[in-house]
mmCIF file of the N, C-alpha and C atoms, coordinates in Angstrom:
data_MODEL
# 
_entry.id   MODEL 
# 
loop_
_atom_site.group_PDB 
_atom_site.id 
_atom_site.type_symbol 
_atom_site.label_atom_id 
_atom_site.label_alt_id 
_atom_site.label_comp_id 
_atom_site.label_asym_id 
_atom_site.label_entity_id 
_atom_site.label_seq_id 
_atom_site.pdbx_PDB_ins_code 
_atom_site.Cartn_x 
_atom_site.Cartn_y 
_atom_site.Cartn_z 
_atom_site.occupancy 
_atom_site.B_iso_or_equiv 
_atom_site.pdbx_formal_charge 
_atom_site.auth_seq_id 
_atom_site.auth_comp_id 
_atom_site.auth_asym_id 
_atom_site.auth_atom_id 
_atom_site.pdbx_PDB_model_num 
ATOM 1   N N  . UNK A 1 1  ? 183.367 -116.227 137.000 1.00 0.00 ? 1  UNK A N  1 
ATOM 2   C CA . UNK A 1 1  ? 184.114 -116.147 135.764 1.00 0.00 ? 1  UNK A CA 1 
ATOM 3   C C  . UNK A 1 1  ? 185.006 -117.381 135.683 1.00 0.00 ? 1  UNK A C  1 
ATOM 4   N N  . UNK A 1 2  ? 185.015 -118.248 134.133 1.00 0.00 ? 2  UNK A N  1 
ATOM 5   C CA . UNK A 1 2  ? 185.680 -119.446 134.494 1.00 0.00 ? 2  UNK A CA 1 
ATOM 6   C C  . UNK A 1 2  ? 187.165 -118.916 133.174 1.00 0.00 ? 2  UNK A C  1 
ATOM 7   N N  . UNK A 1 3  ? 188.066 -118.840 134.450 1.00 0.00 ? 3  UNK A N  1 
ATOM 8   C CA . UNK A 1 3  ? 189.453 -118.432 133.288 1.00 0.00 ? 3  UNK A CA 1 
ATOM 9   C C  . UNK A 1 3  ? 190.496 -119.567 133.754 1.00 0.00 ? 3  UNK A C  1 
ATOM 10  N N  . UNK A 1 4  ? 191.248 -120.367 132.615 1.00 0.00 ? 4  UNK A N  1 
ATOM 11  C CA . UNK A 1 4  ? 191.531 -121.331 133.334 1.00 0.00 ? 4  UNK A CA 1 
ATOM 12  C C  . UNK A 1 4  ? 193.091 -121.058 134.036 1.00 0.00 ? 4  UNK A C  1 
ATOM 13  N N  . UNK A 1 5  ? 193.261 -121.658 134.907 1.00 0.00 ? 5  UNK A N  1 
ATOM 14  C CA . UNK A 1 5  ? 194.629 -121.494 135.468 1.00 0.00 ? 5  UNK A CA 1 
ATOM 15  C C  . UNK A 1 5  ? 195.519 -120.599 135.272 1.00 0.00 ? 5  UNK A C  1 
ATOM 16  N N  . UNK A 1 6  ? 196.315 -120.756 133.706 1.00 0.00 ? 6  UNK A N  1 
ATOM 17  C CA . UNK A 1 6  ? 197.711 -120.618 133.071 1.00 0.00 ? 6  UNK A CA 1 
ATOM 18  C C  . UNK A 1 6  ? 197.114 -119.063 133.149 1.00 0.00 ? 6  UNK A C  1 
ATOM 19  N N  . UNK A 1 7  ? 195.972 -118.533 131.917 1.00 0.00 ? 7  UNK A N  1 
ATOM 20  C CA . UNK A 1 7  ? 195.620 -117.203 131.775 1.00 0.00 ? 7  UNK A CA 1 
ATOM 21  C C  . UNK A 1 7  ? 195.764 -116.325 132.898 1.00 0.00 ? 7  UNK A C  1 
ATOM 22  N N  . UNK A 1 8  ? 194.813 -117.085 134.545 1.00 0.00 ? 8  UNK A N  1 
ATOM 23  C CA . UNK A 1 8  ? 194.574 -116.018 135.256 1.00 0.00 ? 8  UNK A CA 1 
ATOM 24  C C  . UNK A 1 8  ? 195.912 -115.419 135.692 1.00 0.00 ? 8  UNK A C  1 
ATOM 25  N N  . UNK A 1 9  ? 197.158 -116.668 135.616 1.00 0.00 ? 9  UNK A N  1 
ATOM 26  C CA . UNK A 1 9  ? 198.078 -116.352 136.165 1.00 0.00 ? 9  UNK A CA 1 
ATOM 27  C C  . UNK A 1 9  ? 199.021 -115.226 135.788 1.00 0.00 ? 9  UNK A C  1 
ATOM 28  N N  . UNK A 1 10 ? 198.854 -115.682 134.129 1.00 0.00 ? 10 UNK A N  1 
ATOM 29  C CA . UNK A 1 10 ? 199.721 -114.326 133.243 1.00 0.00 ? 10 UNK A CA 1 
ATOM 30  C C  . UNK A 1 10 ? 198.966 -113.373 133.742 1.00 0.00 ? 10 UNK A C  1 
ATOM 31  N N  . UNK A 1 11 ? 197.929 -113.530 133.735 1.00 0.00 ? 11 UNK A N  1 
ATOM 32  C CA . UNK A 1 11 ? 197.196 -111.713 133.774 1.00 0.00 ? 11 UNK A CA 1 
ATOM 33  C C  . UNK A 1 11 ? 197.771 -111.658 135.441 1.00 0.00 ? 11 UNK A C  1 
ATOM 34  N N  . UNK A 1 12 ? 197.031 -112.385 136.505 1.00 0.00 ? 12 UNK A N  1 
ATOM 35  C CA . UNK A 1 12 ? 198.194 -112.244 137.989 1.00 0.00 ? 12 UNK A CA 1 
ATOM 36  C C  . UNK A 1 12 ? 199.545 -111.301 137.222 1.00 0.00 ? 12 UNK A C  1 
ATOM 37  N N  . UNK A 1 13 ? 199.911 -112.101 137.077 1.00 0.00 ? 13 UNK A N  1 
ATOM 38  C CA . UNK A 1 13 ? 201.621 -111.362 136.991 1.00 0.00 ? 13 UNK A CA 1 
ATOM 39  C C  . UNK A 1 13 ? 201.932 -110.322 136.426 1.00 0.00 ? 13 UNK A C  1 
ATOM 40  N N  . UNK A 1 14 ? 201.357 -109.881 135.349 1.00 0.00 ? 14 UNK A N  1 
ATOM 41  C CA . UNK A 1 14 ? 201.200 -108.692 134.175 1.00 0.00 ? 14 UNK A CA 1 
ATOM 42  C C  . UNK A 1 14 ? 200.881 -107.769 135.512 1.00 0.00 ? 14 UNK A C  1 
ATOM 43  N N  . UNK A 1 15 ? 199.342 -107.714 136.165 1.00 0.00 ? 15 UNK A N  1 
ATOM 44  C CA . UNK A 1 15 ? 199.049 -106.762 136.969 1.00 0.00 ? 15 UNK A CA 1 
ATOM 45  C C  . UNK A 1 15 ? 199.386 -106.241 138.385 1.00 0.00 ? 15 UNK A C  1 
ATOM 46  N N  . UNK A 1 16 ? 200.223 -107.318 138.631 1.00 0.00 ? 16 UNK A N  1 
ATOM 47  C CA . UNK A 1 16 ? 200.989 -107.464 139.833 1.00 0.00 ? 16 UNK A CA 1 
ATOM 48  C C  . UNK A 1 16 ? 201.794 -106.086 140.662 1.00 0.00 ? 16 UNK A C  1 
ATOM 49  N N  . UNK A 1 17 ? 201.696 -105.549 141.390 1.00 0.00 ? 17 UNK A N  1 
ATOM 50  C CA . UNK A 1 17 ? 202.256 -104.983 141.834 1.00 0.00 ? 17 UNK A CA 1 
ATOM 51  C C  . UNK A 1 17 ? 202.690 -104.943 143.396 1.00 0.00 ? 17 UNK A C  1 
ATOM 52  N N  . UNK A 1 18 ? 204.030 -105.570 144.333 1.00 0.00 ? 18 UNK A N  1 
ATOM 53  C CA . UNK A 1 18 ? 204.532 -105.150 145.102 1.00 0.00 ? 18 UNK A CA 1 
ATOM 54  C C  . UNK A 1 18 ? 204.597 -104.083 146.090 1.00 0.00 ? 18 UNK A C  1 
ATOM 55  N N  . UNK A 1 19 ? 204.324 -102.814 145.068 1.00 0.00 ? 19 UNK A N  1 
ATOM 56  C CA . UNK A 1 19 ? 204.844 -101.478 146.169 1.00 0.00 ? 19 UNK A CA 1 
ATOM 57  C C  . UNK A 1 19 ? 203.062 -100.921 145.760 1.00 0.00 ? 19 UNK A C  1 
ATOM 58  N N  . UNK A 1 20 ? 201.933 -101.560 145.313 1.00 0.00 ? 20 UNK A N  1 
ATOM 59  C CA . UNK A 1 20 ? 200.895 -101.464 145.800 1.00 0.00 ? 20 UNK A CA 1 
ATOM 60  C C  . UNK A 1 20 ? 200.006 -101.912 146.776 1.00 0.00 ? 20 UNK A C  1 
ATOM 61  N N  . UNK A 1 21 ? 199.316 -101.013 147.692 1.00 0.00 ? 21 UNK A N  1 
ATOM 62  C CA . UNK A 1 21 ? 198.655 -101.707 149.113 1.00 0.00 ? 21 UNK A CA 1 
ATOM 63  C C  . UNK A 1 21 ? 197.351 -102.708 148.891 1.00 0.00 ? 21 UNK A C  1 
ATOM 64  N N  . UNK A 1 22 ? 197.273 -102.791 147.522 1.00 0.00 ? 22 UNK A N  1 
ATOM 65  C CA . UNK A 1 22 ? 196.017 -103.804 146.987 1.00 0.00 ? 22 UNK A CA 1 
ATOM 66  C C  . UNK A 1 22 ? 197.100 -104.694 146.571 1.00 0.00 ? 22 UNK A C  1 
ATOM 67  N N  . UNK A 1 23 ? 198.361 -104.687 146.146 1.00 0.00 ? 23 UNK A N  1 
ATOM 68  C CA . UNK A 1 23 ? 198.398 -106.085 145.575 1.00 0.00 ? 23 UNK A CA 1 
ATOM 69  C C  . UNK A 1 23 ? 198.904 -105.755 143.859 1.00 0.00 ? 23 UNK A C  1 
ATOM 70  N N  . UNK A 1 24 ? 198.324 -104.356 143.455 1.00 0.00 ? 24 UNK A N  1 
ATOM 71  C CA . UNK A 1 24 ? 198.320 -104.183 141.530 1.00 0.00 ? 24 UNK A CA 1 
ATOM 72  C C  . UNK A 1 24 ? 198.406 -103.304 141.292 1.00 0.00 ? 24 UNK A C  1 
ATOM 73  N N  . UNK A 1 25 ? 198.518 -103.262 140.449 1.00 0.00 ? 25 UNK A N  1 
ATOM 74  C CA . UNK A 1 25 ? 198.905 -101.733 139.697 1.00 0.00 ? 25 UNK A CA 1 
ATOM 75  C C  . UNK A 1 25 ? 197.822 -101.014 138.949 1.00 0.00 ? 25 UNK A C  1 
ATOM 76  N N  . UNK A 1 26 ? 197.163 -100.317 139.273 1.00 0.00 ? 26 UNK A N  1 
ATOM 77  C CA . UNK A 1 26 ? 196.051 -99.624  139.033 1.00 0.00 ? 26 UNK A CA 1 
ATOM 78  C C  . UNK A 1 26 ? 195.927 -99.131  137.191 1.00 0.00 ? 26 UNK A C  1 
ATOM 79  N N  . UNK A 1 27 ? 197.335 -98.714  137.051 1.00 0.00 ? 27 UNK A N  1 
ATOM 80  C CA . UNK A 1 27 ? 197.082 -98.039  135.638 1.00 0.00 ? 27 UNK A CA 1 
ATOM 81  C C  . UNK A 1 27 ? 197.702 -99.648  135.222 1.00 0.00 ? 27 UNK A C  1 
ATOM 82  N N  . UNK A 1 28 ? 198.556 -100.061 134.665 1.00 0.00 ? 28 UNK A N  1 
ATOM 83  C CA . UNK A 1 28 ? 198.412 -101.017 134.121 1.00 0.00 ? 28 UNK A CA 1 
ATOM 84  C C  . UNK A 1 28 ? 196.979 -102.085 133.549 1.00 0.00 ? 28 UNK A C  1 
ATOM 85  N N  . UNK A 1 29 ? 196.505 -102.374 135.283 1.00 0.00 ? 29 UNK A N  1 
ATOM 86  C CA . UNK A 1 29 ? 195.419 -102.815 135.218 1.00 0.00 ? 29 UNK A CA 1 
ATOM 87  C C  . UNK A 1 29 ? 193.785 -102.422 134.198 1.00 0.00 ? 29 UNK A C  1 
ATOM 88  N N  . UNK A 1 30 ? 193.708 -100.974 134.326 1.00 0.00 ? 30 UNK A N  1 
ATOM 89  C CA . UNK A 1 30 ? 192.834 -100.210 133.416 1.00 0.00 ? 30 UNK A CA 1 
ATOM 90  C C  . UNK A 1 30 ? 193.340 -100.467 132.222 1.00 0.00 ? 30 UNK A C  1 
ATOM 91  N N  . UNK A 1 31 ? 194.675 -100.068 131.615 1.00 0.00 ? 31 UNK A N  1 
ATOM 92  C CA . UNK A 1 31 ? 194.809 -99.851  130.276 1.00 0.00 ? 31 UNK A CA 1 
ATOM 93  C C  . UNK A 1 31 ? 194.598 -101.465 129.790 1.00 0.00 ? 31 UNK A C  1 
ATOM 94  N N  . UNK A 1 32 ? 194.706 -102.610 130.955 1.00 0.00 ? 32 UNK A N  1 
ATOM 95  C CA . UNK A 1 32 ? 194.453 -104.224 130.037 1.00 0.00 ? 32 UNK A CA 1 
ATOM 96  C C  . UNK A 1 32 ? 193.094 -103.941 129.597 1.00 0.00 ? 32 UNK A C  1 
ATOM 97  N N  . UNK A 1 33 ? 192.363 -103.545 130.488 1.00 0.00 ? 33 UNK A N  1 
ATOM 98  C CA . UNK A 1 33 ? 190.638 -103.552 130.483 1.00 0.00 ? 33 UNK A CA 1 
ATOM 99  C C  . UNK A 1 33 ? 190.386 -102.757 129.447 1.00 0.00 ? 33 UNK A C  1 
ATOM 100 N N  . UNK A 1 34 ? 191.139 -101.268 129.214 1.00 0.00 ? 34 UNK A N  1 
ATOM 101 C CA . UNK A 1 34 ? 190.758 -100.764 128.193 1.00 0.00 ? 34 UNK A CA 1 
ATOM 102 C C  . UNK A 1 34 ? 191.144 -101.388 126.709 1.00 0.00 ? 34 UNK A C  1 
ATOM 103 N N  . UNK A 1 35 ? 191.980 -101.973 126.700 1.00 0.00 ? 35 UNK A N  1 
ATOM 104 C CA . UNK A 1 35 ? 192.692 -102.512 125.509 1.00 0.00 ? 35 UNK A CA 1 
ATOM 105 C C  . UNK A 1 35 ? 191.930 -103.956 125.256 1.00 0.00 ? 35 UNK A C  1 
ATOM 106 N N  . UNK A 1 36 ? 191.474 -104.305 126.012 1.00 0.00 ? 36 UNK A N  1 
ATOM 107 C CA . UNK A 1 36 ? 190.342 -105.988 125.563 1.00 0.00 ? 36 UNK A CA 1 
ATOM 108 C C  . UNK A 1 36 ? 188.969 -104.967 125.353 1.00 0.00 ? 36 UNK A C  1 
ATOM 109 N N  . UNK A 1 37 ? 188.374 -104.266 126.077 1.00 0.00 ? 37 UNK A N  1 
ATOM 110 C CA . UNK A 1 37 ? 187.332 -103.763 125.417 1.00 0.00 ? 37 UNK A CA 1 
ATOM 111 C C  . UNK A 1 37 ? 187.243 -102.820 124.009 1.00 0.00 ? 37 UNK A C  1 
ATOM 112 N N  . UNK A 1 38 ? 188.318 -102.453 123.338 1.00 0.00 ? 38 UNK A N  1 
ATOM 113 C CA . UNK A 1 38 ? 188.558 -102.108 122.287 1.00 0.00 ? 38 UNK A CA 1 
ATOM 114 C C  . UNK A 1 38 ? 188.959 -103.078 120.839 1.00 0.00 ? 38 UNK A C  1 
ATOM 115 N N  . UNK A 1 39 ? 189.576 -104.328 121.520 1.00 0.00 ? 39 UNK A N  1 
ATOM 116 C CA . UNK A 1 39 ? 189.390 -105.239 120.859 1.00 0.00 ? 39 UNK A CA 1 
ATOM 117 C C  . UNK A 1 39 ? 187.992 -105.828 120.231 1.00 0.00 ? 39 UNK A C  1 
ATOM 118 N N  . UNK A 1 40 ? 187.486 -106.068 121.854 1.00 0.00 ? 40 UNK A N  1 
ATOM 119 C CA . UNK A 1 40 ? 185.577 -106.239 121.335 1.00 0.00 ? 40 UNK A CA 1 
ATOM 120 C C  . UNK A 1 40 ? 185.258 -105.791 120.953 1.00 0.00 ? 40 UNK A C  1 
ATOM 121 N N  . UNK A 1 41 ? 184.902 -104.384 120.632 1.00 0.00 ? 41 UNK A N  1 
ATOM 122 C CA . UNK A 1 41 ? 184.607 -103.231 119.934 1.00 0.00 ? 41 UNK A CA 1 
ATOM 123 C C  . UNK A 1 41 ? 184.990 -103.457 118.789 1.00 0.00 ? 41 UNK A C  1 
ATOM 124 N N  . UNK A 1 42 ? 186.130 -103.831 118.216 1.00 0.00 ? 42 UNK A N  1 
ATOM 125 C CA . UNK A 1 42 ? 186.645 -103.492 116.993 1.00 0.00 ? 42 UNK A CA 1 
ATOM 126 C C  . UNK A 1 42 ? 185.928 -104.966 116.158 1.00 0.00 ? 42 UNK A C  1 
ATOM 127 N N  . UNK A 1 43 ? 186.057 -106.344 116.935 1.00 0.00 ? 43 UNK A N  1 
ATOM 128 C CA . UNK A 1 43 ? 185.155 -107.560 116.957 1.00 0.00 ? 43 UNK A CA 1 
ATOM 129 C C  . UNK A 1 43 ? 183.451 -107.297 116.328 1.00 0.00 ? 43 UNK A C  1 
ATOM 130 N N  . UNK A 1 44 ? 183.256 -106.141 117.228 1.00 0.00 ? 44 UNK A N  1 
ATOM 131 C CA . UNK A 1 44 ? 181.603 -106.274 116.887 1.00 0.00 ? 44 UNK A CA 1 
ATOM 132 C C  . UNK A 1 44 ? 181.409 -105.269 115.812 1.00 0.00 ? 44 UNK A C  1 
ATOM 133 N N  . UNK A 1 45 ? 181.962 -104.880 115.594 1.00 0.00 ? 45 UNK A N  1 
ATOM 134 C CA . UNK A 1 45 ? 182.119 -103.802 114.385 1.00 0.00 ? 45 UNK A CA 1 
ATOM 135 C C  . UNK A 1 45 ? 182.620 -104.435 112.747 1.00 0.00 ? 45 UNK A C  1 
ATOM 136 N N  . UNK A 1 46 ? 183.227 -105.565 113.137 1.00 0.00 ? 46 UNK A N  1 
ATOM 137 C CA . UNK A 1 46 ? 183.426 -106.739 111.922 1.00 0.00 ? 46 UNK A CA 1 
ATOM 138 C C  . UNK A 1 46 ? 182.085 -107.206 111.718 1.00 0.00 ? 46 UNK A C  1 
ATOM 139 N N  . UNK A 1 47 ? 181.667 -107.643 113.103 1.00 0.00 ? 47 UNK A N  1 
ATOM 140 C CA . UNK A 1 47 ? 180.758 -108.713 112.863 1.00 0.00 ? 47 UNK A CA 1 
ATOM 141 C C  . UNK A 1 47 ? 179.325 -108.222 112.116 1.00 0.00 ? 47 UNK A C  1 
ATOM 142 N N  . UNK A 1 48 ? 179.174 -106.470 112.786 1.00 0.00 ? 48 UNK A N  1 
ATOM 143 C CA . UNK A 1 48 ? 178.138 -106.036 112.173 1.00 0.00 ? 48 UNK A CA 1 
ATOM 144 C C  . UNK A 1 48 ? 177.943 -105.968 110.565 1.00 0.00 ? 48 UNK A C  1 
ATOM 145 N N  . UNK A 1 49 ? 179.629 -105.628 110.430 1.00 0.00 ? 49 UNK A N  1 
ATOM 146 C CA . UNK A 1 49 ? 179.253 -105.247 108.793 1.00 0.00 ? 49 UNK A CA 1 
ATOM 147 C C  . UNK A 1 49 ? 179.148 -105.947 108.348 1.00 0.00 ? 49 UNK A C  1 
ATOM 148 N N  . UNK A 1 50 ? 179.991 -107.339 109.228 1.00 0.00 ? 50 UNK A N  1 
ATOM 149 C CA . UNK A 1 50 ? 179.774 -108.723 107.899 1.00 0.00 ? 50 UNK A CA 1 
ATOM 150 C C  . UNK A 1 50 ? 178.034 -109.273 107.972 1.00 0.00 ? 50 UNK A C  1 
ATOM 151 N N  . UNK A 1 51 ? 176.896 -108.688 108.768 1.00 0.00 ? 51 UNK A N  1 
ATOM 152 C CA . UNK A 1 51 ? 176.099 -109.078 109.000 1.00 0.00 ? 51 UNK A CA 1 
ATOM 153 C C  . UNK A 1 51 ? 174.794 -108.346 107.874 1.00 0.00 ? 51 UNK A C  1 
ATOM 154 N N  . UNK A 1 52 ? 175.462 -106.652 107.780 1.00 0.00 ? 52 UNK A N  1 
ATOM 155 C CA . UNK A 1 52 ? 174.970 -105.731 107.039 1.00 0.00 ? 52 UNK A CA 1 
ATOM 156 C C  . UNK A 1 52 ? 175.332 -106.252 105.309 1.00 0.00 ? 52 UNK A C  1 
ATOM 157 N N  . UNK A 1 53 ? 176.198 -106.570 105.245 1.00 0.00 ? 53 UNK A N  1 
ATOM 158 C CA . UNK A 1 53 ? 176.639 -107.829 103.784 1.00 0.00 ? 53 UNK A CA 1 
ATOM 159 C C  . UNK A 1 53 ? 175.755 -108.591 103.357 1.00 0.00 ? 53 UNK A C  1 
ATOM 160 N N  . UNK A 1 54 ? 175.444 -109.957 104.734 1.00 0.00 ? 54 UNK A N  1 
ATOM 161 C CA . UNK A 1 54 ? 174.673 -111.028 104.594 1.00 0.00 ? 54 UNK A CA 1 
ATOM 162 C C  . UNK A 1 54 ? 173.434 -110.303 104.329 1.00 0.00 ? 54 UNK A C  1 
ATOM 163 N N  . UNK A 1 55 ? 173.078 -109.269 104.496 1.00 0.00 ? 55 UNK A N  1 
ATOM 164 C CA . UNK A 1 55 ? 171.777 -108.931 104.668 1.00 0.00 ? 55 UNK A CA 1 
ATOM 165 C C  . UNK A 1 55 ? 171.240 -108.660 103.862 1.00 0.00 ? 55 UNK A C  1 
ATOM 166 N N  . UNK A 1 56 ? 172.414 -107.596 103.121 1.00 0.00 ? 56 UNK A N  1 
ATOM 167 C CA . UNK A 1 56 ? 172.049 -106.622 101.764 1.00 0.00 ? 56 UNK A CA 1 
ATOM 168 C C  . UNK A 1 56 ? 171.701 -107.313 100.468 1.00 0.00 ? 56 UNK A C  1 
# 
């Protein structure tokens, strides 16, 4: 995965957790993942209709 520097780092820090034995914070971590895959979702759901448009 090529993420450059600055990003991986915010996301590092966002998921960061101290008083976890991995290193992160488990729920934090899920709800980023869930919240970018709902974005895409909501992305491909534009893209379809604008595609169902071009089509019609």
């Amino acid at each position: 995965m090529d993420i450059d520097k600055t990003t991986y780092a915010e996301i590092a820090a966002m998921i960061n957790s101290d008083e976890s034995p991995v290193g992160i914070d488990a729920k934090k971590t899920h709800v980023y993942i869930i919240h970018k895959l709902h974005q895409i979702e909501e992305r491909l759901i534009a893209l379809e209709k604008r595609m169902e448009t071009d089509a019609g």
